[in-house]
MDTraj code that builds the backbone (N, CA, C; nanometers):
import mdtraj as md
import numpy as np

residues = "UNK UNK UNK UNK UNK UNK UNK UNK UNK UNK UNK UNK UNK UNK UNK UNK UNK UNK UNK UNK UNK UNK UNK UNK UNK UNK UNK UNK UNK UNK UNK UNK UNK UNK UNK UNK UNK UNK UNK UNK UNK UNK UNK UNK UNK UNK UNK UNK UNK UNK UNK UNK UNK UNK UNK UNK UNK UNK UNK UNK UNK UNK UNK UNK UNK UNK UNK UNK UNK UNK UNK UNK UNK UNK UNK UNK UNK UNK UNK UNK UNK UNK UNK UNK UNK UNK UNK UNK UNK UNK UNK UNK UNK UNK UNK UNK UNK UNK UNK UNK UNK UNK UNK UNK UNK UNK UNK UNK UNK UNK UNK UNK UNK UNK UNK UNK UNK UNK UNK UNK UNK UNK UNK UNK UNK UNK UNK UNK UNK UNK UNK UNK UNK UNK UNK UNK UNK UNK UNK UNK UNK UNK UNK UNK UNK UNK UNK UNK UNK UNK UNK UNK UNK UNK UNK UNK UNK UNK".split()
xyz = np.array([
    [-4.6601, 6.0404, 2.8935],
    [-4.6770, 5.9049, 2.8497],
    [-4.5672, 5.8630, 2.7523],
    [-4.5454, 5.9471, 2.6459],
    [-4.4480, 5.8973, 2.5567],
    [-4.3070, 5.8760, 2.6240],
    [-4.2722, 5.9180, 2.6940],
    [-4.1681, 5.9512, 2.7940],
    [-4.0801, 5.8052, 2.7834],
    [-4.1818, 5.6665, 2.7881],
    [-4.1480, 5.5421, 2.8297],
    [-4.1403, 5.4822, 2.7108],
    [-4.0986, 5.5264, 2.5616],
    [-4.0964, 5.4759, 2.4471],
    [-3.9974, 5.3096, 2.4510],
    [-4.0171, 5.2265, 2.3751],
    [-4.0232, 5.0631, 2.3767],
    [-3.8882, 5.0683, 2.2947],
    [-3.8230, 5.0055, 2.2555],
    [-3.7099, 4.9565, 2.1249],
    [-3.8172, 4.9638, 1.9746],
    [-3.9369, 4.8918, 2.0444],
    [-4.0372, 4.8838, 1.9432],
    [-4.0976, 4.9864, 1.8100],
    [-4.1026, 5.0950, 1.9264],
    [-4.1156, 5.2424, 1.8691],
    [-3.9771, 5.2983, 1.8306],
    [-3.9112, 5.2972, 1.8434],
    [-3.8139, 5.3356, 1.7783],
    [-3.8028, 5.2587, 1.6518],
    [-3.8449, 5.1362, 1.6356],
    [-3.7932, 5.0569, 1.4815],
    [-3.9034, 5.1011, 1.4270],
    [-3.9822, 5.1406, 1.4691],
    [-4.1469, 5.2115, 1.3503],
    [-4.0890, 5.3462, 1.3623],
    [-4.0024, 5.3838, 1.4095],
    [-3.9862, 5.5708, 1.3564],
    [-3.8868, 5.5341, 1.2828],
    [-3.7537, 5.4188, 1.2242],
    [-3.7080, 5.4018, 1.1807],
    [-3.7756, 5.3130, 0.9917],
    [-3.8447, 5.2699, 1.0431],
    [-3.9411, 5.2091, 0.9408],
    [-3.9636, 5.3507, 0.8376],
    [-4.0308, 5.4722, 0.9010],
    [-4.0602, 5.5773, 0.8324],
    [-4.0037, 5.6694, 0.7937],
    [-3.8551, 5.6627, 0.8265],
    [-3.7768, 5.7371, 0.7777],
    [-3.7088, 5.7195, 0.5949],
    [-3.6903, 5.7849, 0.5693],
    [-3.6823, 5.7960, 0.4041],
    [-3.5849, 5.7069, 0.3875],
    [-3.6448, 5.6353, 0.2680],
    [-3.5351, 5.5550, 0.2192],
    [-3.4003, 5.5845, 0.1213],
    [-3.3359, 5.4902, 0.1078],
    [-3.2080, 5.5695, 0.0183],
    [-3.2503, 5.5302, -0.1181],
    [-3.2170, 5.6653, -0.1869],
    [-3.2853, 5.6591, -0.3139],
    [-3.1022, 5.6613, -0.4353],
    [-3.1424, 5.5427, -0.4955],
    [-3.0115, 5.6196, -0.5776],
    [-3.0197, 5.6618, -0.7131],
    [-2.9277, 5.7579, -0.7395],
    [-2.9578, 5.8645, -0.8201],
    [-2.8981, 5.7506, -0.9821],
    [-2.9842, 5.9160, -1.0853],
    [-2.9045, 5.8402, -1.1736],
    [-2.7957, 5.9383, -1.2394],
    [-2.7825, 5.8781, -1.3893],
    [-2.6441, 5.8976, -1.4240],
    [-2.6345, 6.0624, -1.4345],
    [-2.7694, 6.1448, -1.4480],
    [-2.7691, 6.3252, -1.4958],
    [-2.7087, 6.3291, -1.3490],
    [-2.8042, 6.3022, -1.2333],
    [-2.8398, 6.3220, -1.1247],
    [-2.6612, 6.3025, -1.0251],
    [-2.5838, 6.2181, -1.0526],
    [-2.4501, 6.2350, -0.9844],
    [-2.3458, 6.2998, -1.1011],
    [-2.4050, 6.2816, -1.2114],
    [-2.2856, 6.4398, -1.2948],
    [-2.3430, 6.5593, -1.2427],
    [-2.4502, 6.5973, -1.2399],
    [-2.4799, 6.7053, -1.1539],
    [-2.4261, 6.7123, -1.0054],
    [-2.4497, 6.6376, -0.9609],
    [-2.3716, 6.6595, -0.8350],
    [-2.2578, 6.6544, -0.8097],
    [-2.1555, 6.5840, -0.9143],
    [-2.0493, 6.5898, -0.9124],
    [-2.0069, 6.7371, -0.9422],
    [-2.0715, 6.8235, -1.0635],
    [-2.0199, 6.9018, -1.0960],
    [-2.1020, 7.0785, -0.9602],
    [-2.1492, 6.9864, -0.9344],
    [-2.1981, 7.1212, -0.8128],
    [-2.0563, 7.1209, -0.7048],
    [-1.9940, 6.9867, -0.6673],
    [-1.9516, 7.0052, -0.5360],
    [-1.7952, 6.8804, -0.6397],
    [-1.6733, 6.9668, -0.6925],
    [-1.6058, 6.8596, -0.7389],
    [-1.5114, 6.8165, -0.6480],
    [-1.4737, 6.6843, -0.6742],
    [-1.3542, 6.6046, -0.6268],
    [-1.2292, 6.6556, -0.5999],
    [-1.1740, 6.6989, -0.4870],
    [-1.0497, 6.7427, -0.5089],
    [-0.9156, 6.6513, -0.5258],
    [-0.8386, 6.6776, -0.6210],
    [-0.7493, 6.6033, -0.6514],
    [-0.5794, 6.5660, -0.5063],
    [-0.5711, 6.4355, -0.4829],
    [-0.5229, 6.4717, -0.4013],
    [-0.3628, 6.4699, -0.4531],
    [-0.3467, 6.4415, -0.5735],
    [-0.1868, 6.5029, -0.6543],
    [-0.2245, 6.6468, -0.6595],
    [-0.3069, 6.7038, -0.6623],
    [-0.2921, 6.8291, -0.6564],
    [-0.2229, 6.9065, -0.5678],
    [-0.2948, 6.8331, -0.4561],
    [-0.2322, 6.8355, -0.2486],
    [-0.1128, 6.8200, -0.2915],
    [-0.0385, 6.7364, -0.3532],
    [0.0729, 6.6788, -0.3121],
    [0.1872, 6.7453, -0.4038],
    [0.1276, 6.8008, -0.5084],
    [0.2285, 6.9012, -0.5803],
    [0.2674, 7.0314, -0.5217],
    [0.1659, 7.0905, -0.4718],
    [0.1710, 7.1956, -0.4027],
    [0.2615, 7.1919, -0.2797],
    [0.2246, 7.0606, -0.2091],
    [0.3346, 7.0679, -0.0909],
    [0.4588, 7.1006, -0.1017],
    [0.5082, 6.9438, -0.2633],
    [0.6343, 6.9608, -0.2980],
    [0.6990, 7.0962, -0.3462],
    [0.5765, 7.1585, -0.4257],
    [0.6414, 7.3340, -0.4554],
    [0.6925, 7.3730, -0.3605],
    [0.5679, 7.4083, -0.2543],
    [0.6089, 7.5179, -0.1219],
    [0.7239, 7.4755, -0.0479],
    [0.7351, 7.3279, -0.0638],
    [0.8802, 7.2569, 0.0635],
    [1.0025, 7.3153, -0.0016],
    [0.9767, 7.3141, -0.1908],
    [1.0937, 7.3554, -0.2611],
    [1.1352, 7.5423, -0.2478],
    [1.0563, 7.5963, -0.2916],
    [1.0214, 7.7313, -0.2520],
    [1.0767, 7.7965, -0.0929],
    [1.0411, 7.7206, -0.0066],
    [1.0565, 7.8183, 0.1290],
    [1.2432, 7.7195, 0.1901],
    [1.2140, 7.6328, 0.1147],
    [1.3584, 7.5510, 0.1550],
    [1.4736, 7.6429, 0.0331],
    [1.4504, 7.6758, -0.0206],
    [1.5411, 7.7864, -0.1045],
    [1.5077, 7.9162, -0.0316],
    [1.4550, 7.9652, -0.0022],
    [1.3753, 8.1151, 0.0304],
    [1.5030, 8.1177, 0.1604],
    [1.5027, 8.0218, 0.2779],
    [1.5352, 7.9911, 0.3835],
    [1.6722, 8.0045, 0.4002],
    [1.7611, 7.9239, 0.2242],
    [1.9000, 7.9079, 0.2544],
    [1.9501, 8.0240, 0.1840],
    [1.8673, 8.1224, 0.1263],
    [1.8802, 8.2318, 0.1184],
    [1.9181, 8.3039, 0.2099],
    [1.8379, 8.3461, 0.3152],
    [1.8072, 8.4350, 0.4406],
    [1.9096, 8.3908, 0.5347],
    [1.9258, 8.2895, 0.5044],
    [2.0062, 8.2587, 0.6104],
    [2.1402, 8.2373, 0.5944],
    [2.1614, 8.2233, 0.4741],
    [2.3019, 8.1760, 0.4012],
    [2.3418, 8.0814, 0.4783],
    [2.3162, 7.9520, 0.5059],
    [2.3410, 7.8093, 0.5632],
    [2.2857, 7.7246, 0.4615],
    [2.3706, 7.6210, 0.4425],
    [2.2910, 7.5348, 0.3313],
    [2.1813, 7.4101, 0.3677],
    [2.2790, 7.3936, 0.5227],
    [2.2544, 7.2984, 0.6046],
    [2.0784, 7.3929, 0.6568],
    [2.0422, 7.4792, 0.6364],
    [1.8864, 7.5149, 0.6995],
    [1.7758, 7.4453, 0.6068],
    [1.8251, 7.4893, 0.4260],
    [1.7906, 7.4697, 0.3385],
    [1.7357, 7.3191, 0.3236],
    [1.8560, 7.2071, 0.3337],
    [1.8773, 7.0888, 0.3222],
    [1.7609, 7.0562, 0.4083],
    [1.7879, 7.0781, 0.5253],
    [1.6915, 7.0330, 0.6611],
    [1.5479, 7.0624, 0.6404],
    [1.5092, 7.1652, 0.5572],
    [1.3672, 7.2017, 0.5772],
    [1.3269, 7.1563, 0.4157],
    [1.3780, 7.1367, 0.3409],
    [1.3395, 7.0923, 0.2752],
    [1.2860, 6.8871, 0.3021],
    [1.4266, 6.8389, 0.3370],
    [1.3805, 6.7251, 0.4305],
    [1.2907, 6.7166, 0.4875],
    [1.1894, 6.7855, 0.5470],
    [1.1026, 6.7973, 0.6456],
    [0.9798, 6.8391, 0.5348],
    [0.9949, 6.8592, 0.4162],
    [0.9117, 6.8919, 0.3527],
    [0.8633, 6.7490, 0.2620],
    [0.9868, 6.6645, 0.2721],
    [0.9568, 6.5647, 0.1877],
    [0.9280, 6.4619, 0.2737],
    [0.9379, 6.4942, 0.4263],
    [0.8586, 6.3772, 0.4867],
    [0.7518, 6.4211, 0.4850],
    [0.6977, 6.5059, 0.4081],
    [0.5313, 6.5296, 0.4249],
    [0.4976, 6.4846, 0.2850],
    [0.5736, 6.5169, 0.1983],
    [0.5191, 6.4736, 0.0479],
    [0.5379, 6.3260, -0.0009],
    [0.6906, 6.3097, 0.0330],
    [0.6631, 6.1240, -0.0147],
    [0.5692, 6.0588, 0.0580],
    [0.5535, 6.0388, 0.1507],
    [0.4339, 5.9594, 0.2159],
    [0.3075, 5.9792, 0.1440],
    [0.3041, 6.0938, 0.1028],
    [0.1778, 6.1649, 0.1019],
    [0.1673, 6.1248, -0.0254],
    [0.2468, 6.1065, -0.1674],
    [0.2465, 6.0602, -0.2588],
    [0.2333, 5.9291, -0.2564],
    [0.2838, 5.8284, -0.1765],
    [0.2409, 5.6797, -0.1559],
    [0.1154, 5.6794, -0.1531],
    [0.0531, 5.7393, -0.0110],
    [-0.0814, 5.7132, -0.0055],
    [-0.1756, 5.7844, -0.1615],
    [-0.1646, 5.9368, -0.2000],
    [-0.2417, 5.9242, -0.3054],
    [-0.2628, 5.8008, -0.4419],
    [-0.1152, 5.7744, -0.4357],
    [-0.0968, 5.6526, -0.4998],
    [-0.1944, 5.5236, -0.5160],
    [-0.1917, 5.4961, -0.3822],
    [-0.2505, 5.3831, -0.3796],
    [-0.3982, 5.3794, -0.3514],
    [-0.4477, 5.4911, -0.3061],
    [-0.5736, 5.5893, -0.3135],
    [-0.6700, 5.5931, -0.4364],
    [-0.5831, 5.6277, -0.5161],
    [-0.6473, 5.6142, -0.6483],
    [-0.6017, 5.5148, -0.7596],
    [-0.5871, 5.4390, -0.7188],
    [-0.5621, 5.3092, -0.7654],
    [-0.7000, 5.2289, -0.7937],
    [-0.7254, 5.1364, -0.9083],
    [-0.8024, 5.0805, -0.9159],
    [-0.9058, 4.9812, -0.8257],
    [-0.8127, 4.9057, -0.7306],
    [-0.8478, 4.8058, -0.6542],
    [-0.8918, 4.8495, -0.5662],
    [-0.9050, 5.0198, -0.5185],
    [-0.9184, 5.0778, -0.3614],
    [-1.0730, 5.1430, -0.4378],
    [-1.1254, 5.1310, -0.5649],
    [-1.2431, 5.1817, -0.5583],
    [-1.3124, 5.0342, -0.6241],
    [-1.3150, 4.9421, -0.5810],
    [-1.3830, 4.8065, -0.6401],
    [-1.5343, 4.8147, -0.5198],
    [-1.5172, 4.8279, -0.4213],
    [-1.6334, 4.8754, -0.3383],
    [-1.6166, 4.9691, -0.2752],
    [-1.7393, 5.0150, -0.1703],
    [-1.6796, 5.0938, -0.0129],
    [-1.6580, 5.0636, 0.0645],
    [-1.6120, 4.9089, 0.0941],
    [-1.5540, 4.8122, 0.2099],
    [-1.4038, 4.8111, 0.1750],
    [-1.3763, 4.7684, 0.0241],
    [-1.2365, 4.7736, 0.0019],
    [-1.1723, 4.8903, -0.0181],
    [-1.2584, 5.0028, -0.0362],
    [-1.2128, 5.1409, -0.0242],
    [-1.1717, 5.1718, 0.1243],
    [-1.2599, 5.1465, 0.2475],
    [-1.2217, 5.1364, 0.3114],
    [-1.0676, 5.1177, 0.4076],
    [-1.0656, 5.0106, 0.3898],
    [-0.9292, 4.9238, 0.3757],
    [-0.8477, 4.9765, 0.3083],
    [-0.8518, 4.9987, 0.2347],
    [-0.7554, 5.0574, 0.1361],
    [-0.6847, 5.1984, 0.1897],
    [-0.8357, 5.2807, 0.2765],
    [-0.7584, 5.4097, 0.3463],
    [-0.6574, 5.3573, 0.4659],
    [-0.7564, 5.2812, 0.5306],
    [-0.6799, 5.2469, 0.6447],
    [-0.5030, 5.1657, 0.6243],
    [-0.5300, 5.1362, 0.5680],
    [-0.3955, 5.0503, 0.4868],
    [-0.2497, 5.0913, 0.4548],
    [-0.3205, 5.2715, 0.3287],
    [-0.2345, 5.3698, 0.2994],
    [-0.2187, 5.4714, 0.4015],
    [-0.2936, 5.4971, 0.5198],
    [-0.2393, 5.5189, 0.6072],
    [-0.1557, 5.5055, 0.7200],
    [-0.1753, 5.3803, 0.7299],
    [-0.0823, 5.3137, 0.8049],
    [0.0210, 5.3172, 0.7676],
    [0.0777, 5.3091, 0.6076],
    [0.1576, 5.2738, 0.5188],
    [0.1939, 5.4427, 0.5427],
    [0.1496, 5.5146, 0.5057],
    [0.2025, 5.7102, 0.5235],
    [0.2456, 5.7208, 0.6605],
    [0.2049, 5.6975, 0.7677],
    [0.2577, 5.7278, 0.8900],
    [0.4163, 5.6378, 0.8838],
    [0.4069, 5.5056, 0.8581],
    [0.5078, 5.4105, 0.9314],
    [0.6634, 5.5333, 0.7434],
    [0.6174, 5.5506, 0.6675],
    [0.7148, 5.5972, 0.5933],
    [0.7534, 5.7261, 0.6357],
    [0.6271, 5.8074, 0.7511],
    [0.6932, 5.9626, 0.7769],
    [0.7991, 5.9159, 0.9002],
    [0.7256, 5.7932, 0.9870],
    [0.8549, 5.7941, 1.1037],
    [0.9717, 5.7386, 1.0948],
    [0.9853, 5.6395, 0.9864],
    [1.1371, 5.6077, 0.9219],
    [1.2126, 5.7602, 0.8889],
    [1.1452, 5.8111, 0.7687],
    [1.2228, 5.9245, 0.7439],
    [1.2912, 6.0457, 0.8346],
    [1.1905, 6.0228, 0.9441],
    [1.1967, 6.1023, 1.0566],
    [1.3235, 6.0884, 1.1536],
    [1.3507, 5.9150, 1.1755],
    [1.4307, 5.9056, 1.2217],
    [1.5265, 5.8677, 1.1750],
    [1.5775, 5.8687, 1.0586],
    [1.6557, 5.8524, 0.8879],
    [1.7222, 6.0093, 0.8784],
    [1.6386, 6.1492, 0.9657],
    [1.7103, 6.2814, 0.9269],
    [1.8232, 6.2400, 0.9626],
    [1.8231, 6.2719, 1.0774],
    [2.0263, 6.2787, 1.1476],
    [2.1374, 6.2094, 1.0554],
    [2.1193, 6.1480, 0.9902],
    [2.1978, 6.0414, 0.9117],
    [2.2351, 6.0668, 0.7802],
    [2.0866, 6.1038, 0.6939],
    [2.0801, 6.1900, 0.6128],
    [2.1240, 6.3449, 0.5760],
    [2.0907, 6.4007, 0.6302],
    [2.1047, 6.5696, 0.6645],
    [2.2340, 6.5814, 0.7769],
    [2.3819, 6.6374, 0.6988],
    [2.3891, 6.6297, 0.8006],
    [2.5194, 6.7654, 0.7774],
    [2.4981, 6.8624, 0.8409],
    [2.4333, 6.8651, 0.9877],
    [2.2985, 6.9074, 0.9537],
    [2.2336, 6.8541, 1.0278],
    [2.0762, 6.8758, 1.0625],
    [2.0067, 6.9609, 1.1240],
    [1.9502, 7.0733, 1.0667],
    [1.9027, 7.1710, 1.1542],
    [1.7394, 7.0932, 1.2114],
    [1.7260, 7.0590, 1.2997],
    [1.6314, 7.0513, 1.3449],
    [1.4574, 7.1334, 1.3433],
    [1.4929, 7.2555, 1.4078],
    [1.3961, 7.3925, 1.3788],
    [1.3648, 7.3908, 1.2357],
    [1.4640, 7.3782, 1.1515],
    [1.4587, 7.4051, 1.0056],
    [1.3446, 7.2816, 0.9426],
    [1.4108, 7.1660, 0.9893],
    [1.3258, 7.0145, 0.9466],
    [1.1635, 7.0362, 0.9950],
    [1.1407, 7.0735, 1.0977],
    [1.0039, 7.1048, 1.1786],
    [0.9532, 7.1994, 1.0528],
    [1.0061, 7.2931, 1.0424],
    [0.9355, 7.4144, 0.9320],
    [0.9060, 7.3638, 0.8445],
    [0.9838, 7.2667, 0.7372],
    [0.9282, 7.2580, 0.6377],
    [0.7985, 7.1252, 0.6691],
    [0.8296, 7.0762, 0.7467],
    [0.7378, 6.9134, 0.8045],
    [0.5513, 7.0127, 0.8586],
    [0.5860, 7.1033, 0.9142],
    [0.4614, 7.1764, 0.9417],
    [0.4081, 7.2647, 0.8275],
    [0.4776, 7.3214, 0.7381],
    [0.3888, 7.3905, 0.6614],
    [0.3758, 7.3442, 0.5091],
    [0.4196, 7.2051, 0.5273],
    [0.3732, 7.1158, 0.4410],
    [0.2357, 7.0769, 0.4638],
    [0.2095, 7.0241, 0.6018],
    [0.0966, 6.9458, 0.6545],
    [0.0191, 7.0332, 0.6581],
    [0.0165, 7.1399, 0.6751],
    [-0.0592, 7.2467, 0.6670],
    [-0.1449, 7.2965, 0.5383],
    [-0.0634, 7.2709, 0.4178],
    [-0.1640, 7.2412, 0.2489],
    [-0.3165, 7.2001, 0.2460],
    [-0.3113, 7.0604, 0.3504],
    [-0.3987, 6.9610, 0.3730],
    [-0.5684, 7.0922, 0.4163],
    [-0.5119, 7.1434, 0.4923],
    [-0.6119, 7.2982, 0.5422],
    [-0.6344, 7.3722, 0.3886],
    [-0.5090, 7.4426, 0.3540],
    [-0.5470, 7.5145, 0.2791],
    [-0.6065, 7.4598, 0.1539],
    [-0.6173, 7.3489, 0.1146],
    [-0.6964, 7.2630, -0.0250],
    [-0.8528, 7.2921, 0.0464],
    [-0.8393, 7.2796, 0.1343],
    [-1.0162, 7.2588, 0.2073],
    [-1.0665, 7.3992, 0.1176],
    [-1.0138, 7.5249, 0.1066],
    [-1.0089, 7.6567, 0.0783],
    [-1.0130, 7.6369, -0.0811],
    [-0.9939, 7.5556, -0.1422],
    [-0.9280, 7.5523, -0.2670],
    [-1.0543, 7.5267, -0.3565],
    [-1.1746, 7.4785, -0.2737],
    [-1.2955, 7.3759, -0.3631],
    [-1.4000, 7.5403, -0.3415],
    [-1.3548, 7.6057, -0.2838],
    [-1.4635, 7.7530, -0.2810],
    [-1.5819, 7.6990, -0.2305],
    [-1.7027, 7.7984, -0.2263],
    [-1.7712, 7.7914, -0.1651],
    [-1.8879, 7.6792, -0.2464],
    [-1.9891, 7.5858, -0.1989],
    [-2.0671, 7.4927, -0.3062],
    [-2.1734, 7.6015, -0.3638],
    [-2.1948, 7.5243, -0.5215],
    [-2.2854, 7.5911, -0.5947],
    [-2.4080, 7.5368, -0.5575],
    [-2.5023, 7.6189, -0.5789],
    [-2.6507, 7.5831, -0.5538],
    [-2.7090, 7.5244, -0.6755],
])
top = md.Topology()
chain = top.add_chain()
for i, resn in enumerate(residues, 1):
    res = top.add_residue(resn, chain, resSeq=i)
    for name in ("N", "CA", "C"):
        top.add_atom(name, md.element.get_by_symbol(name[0]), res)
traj = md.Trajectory(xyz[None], top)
């Protein structure tokens, strides 16, 4: 019989479902401090280290300066963008609601992509000569931070 449930029945199982309760001020410092915010300059320092770090490490090993140059390039198309958007991320006007927060992601993202593919196609011109392979290395294990921060907040407290 139930088999043939109405729209009807569904808005009365929706009727009984729990309402949203909002907390107060102990109640989201506690929760803040169970599960914290990760900083996303944090993300973005780290990138810039490691792009600096393995883009020296690189023109080491390799004794080319031009590897160095290139992968470091490739490191900073992951970080300047990435610094725009935290930028404007945590900016005042992007937490006025969660509609304009919204917007605000969609916005600085748009804004991070359209600055990684200028730069992108800005290497050859820039860098030059341009190791290619080299630019990819540092452009991937930049983007790759983004993973390892997930790692960074440990496991949640109870």
């Amino acid at each position: 019989m139930d088999s043939h449930r109405s729209a009807w029945d569904d808005r009365e199982d929706e009727a009984q479902a729990p309402t949203f309760k909002a907390l107060t001020r102990e109640e989201a410092q506690a929760l803040r401090e169970k599960d914290p915010p990760l900083s996303p300059w944090r993300v973005v320092a780290v990138q810039g280290a490691l792009g600096v770090v393995v883009a020296l490490l690189a023109a080491l090993l390799t004794g080319r300066q031009e590897v160095g140059w290139s992968l470091l390039y490739g490191a900073a198309a992951v970080v300047v963008p990435g610094a725009l958007m935290a930028r404007g991320m945590t900016s005042r006007l992007s937490s006025v609601s969660p509609g304009a927060s919204a917007v605000s992601f969609m916005l600085w993202e748009m804004v991070k992509i359209a600055v990684s593919v200028a730069m992108l196609m800005l290497a050859a011109r820039i860098v030059q000569p341009l190791s290619w392979p080299a630019l990819l290395v540092g452009l991937v294990l930049c983007m790759k931070v983004y993973w390892v921060a997930l790692l960074w907040r440990g496991p949640k407290k109870n």
